[in-house]
C-alpha positions as CSV (number, residue, x, y, z in Angstrom):
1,X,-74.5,72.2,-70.5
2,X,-77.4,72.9,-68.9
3,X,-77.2,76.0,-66.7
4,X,-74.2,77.2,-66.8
5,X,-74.1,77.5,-71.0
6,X,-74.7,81.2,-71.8
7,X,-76.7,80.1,-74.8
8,X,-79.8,78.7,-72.9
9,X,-82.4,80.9,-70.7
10,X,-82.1,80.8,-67.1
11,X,-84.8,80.6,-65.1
12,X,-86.5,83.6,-63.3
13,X,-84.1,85.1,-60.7
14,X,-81.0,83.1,-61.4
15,X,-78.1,84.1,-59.9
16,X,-75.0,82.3,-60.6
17,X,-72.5,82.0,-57.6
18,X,-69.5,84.0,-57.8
19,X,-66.3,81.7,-58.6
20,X,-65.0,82.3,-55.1
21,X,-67.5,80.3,-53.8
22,X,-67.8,77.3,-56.1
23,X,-66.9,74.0,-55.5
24,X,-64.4,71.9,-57.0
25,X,-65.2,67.9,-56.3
26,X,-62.6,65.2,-56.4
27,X,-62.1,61.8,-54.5
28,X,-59.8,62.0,-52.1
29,X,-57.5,59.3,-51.0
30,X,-59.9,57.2,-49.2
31,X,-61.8,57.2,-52.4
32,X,-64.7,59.4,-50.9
33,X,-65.8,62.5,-53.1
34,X,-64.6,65.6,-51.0
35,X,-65.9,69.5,-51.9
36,X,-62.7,71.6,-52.0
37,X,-63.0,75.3,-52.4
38,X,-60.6,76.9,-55.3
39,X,-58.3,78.2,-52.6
40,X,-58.3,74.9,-50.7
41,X,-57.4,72.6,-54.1
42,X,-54.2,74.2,-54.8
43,X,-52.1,74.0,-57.7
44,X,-53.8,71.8,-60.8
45,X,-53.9,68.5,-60.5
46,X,-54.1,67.4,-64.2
47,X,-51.6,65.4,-65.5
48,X,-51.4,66.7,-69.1
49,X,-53.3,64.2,-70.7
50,X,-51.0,61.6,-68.5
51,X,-48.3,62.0,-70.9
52,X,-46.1,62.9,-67.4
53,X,-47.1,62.1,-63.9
54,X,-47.4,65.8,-62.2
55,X,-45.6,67.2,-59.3
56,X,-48.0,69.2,-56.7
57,X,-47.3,68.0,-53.7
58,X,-45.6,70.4,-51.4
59,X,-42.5,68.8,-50.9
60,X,-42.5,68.2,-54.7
61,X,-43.1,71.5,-55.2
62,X,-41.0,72.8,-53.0
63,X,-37.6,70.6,-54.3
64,X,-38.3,71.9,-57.6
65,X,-38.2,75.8,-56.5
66,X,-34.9,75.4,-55.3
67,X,-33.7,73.5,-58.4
68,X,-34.7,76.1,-60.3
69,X,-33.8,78.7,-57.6
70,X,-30.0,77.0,-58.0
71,X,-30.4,77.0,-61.8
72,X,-30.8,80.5,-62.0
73,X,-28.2,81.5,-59.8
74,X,-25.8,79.6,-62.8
75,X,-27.7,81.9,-65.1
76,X,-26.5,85.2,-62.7
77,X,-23.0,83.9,-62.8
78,X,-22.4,83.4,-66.3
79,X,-24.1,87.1,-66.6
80,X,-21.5,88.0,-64.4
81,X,-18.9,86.3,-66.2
82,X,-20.3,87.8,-69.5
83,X,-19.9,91.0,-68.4
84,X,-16.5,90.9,-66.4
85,X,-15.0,89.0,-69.8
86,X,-16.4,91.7,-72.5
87,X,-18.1,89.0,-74.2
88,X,-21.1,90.4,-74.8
89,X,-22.4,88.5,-78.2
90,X,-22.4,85.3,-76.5
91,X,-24.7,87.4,-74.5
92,X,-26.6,88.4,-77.9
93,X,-27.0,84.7,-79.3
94,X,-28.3,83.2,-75.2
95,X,-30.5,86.1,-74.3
96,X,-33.4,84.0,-74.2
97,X,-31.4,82.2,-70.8
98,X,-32.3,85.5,-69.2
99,X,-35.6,85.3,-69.6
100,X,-36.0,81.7,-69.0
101,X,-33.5,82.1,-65.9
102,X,-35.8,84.7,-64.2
103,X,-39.5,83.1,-64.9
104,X,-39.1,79.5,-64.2
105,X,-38.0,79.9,-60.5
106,X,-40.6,82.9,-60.3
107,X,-43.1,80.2,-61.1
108,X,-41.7,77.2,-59.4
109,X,-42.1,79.7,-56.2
110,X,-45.4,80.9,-56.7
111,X,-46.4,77.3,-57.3
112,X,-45.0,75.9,-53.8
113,X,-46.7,79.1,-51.9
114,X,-49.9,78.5,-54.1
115,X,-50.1,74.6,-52.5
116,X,-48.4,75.4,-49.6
117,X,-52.1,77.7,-48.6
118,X,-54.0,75.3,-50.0
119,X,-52.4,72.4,-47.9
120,X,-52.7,74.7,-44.9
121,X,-56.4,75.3,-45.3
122,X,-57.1,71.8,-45.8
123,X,-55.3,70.7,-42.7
124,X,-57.4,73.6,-41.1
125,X,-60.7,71.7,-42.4
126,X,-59.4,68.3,-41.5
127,X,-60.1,67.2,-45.8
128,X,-58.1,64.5,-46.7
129,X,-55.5,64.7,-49.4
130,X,-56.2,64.6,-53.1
131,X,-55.5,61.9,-55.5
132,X,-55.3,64.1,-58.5
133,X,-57.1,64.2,-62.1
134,X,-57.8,60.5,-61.8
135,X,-59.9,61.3,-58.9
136,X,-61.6,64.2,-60.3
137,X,-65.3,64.5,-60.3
138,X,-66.7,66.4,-63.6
């Protein structure tokens, strides 16, 4: 609450900082509390409610690109066989493959380059790693 809820006067002259420029305050591995910008954090580091335990690490990241990467390229080849056999209503029933087949590794990618930046700038600032949402400082 406080001031960043649009329901309560700010004071005279308030000017909120453009989201660029705020912080984003976890603990790091050391157990310190570390100010990352948005572009240094990365990916999320929620665990969805710690149902599963998440994968942002770059090398985690990174594996799952190319299993998706490889997954699609199955996708491509049964298109391919699809349309070399004339079987197009298989086609009709599995569209949804397509769909799947072309956004996941999209995603998977744009998630590894996201936290691969994001690792970079860190290294560049000498912060130490995060822990994730257990770490996070609200």
């Amino acid at each position: 609450m406080g001031r960043h809820d649009s329901h309560i006067p700010q004071d005279e002259g308030y000017v909120p900082s453009p989201p660029e420029e705020q912080l984003i305050y976890s603990r790091a591995e050391n157990g310190e509390v570390v100010a990352y910008s948005r572009d240094e954090y990365g990916v999320r580091k929620d665990d969805g409610w710690e149902l599963v335990k998440p994968v942002n690490s770059t090398r985690g990241l990174l594996l799952l690109a190319l299993v998706a990467s490889a997954l699609d390229c199955l996708v491509l080849y049964g298109l391919f066989r699809i349309s070399v056999d004339g079987t197009w209503e298989i086609l009709a029933e599995t569209w949804w493959v397509l769909i799947v087949g072309i956004f996941v590794p999209w995603v998977c990618w744009s998630y590894y380059l996201q936290e691969r930046r994001a690792q970079k700038l860190r290294d560049a600032r000498n912060l130490p790693r995060l822990v994730g949402s257990a770490g996070r400082v609200r």
